[in-house]
TORPA-4810 file (N, C-alpha, C, O; in nm, 3 decimals):
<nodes>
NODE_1_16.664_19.217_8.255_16.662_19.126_8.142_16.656_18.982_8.194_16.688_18.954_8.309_X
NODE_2_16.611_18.888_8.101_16.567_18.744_8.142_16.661_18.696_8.092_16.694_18.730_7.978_X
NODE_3_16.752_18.573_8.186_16.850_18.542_8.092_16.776_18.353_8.063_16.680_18.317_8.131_X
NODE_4_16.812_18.302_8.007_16.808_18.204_7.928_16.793_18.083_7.997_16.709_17.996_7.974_X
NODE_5_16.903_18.084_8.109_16.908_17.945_8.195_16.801_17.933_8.283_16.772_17.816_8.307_X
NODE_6_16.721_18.030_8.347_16.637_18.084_8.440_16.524_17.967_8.369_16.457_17.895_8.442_X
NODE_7_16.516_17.961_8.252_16.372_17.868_8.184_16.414_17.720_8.204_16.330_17.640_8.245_X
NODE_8_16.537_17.682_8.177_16.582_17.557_8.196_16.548_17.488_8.297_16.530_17.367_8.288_X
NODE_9_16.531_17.574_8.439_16.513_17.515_8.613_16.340_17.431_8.566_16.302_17.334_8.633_X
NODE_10_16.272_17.473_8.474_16.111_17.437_8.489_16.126_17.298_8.374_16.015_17.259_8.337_X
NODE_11_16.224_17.232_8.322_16.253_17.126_8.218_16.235_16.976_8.330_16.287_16.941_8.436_X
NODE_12_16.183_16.946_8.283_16.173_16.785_8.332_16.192_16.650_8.210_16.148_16.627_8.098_X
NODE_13_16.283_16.585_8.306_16.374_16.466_8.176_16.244_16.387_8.155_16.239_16.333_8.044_X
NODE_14_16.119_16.364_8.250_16.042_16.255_8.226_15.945_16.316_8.092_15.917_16.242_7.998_X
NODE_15_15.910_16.427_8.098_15.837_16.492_8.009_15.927_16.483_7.863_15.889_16.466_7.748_X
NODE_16_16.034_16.499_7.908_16.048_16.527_7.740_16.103_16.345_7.659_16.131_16.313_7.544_X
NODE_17_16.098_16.271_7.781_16.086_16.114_7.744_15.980_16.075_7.671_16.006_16.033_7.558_X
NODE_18_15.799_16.079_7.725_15.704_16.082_7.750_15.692_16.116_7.550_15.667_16.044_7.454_X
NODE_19_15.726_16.258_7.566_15.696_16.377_7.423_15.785_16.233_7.327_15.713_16.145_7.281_X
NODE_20_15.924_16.225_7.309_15.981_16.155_7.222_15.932_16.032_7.163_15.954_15.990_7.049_X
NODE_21_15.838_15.960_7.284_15.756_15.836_7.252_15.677_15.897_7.184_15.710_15.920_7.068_X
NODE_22_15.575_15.933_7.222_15.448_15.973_7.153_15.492_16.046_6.987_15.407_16.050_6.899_X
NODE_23_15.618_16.093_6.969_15.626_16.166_6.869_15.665_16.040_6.776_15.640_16.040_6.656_X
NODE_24_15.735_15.921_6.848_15.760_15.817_6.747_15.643_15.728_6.717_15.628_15.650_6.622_X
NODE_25_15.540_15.764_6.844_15.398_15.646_6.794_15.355_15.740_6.650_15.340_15.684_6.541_X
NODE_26_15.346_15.818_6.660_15.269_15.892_6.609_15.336_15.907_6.413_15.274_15.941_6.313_X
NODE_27_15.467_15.871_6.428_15.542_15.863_6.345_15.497_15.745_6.246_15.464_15.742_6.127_X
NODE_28_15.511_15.643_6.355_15.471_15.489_6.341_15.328_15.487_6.267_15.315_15.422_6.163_X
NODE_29_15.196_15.577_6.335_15.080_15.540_6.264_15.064_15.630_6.140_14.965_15.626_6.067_X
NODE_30_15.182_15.720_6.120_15.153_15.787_6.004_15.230_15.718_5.905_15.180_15.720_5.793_X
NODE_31_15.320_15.669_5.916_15.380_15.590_5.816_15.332_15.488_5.761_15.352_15.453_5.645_X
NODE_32_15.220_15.399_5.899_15.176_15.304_5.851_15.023_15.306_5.747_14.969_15.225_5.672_X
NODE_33_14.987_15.488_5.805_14.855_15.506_5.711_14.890_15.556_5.550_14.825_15.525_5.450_X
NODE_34_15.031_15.655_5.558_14.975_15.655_5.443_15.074_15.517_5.319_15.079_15.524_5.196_X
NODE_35_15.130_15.422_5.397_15.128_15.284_5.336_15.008_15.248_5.255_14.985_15.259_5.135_X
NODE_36_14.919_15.189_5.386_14.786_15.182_5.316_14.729_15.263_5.215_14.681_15.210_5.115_X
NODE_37_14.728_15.369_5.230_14.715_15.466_5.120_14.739_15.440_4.998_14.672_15.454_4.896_X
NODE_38_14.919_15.371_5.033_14.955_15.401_4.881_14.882_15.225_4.812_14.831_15.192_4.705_X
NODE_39_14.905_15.169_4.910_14.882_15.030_4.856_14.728_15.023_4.819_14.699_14.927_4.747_X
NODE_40_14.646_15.090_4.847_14.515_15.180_4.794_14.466_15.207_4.608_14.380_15.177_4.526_X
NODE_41_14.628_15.303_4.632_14.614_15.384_4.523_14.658_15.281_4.407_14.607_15.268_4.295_X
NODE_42_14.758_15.216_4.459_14.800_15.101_4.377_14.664_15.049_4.312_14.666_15.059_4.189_X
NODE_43_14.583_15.012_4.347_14.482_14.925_4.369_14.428_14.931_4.285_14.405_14.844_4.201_X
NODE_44_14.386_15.069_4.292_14.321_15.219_4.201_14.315_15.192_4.072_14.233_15.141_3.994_X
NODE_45_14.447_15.249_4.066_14.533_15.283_3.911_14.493_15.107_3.834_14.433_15.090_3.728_X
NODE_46_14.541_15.009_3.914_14.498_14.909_3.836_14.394_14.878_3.763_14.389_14.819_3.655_X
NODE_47_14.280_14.936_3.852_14.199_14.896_3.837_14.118_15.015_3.702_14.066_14.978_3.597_X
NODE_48_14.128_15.106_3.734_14.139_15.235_3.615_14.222_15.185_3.514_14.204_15.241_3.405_X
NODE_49_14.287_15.117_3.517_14.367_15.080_3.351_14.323_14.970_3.314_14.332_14.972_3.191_X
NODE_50_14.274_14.858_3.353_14.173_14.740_3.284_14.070_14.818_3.282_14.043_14.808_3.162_X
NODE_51_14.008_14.874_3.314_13.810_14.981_3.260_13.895_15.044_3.159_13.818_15.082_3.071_X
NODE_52_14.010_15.073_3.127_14.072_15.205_3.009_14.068_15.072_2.877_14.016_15.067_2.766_X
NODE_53_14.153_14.976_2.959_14.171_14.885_2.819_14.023_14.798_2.776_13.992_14.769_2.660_X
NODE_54_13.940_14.765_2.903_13.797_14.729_2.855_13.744_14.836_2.771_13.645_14.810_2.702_X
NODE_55_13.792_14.943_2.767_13.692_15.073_2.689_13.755_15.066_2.563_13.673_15.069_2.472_X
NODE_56_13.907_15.057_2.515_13.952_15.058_2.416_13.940_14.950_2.326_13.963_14.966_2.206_X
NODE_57_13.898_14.818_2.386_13.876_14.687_2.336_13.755_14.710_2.284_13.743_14.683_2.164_X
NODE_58_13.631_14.765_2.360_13.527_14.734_2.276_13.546_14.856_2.197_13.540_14.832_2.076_X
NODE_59_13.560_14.945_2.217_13.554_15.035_2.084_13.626_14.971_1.979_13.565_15.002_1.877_X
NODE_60_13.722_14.899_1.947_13.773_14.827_1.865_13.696_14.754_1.821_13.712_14.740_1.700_X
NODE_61_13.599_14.686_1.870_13.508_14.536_1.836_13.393_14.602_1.759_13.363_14.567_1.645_X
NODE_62_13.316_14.717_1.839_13.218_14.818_1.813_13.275_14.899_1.651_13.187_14.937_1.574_X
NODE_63_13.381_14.913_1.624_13.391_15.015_1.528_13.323_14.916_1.377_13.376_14.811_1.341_X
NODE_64_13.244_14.956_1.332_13.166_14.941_1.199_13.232_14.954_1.094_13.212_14.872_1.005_X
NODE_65_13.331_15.062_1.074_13.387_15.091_0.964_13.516_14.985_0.887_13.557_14.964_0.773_X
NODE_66_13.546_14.931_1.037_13.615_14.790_0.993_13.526_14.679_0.929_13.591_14.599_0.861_X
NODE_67_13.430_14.664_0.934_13.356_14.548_0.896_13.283_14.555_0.762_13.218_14.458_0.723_X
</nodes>
């Protein structure tokens, strides 16, 4: 049987330094993309709700039955 500690002898402190950075860059550019994202979507939605209220305005102006 294999015992457990036997895997430990092949662990190196620089490697798993190395791994912790990269896992925080990587942290870093995902946080910072989907920011952008949201500040995106923000953008979006704004912009989809003035074309909603330009559409509801002229149908208001357009409706005949008022006039």
């Amino acid at each position: 049987m294999v015992n457990d500690d036997d895997f430990l002898d092949d662990i190196d402190a620089e490697d798993d330094t190395e791994d912790q950075e990269d896992d925080l860059e990587s942290l870093e550019v995902a946080g910072k993309n989907s920011k952008e994202q949201a500040q995106k979507n923000i953008l979006a939605r704004k912009r989809i709700d003035e074309l909603m209220e330009m559409r509801r305005l002229k149908e208001l102006f357009d409706d005949e039955d008022d006039w």
